[in-house]
C-alpha positions as a Markdown table, in Angstrom:
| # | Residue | x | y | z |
|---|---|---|---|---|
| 1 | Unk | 0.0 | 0.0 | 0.0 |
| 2 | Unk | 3.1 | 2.5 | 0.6 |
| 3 | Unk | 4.3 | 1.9 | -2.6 |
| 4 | Unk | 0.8 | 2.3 | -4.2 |
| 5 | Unk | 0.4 | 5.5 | -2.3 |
| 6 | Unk | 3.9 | 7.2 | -3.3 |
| 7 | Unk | 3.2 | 6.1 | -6.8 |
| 8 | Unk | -0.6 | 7.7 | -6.4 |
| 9 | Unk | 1.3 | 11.2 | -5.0 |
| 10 | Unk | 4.0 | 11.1 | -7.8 |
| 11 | Unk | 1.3 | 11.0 | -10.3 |
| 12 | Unk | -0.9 | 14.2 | -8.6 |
| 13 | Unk | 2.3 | 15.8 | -8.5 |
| 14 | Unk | 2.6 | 15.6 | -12.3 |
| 15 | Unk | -0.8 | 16.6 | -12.9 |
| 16 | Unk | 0.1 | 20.0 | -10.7 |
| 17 | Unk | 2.9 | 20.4 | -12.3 |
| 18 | Unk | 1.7 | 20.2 | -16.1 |
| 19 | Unk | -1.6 | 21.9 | -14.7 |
| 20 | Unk | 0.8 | 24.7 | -13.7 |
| 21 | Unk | 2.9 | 24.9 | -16.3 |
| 22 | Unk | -0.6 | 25.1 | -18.7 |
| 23 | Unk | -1.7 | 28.0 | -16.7 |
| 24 | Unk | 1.8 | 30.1 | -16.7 |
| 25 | Unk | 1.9 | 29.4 | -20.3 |
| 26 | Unk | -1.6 | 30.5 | -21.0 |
| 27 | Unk | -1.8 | 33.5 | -19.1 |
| 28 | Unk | 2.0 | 34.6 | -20.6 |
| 29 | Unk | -0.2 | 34.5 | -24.0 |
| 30 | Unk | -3.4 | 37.1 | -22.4 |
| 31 | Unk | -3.2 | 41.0 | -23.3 |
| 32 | Unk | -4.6 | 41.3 | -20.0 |
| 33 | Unk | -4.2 | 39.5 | -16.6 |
| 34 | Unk | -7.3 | 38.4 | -15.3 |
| 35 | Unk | -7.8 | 39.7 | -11.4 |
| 36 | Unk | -6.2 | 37.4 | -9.1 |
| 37 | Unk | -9.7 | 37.2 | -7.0 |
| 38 | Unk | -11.1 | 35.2 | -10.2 |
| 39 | Unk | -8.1 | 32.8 | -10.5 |
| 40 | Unk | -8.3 | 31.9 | -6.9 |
| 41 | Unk | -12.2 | 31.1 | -6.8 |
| 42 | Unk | -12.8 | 27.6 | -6.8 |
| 43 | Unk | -14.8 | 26.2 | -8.8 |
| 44 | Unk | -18.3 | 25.3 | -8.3 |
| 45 | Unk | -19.1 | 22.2 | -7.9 |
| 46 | Unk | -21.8 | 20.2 | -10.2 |
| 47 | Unk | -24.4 | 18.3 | -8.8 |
| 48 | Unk | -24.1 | 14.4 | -9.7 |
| 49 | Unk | -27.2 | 12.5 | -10.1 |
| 50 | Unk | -28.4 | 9.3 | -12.1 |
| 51 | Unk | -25.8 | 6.9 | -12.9 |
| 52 | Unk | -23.1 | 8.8 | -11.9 |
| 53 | Unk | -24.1 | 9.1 | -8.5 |
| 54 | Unk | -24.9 | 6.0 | -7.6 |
| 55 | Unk | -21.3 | 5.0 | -9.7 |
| 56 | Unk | -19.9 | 7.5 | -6.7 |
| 57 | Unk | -21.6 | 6.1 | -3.8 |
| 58 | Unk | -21.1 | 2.4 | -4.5 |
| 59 | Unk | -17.4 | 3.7 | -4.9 |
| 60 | Unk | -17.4 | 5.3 | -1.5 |
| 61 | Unk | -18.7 | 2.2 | -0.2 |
| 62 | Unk | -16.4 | -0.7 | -1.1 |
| 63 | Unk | -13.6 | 2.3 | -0.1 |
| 64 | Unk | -14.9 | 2.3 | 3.5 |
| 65 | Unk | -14.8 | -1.2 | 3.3 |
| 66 | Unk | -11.2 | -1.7 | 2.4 |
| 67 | Unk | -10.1 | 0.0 | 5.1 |
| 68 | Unk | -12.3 | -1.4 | 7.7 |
| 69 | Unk | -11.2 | -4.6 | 7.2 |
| 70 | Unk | -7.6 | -4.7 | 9.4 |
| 71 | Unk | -9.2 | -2.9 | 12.2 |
């Protein structure tokens, strides 16, 4: 599981990395800079339903499971 985990951090640490290097390259290309209030607002979050949902809670489930198993 510690290797799994490292490898899981390595790869969101990519992800940041290209996300950031997408954003600094974007935003080198703007005539303007967008205010930094914008940048910083997160974004909204979309309301699941149907399928996807239940996809989500039946993945939440057999996650809580996993880790109640050694205790």
């Amino acid at each position: 599981m510690a290797i799994d985990a490292a490898r899981w951090r390595l790869e969101q640490r990519q992800r940041m990395d290209l996300s950031l290097a997408w954003h600094i390259a974007a935003l080198s290309r703007s005539r303007t800079l967008p205010d930094l209030s914008t940048l910083l607002r997160p974004p909204e979050a979309r309301k699941l339903e149907g399928a996807e949902l239940e996809r989500r809670r039946q993945e939440f489930e057999e996650m809580k499971e996993r880790f109640s198993i050694g205790r």
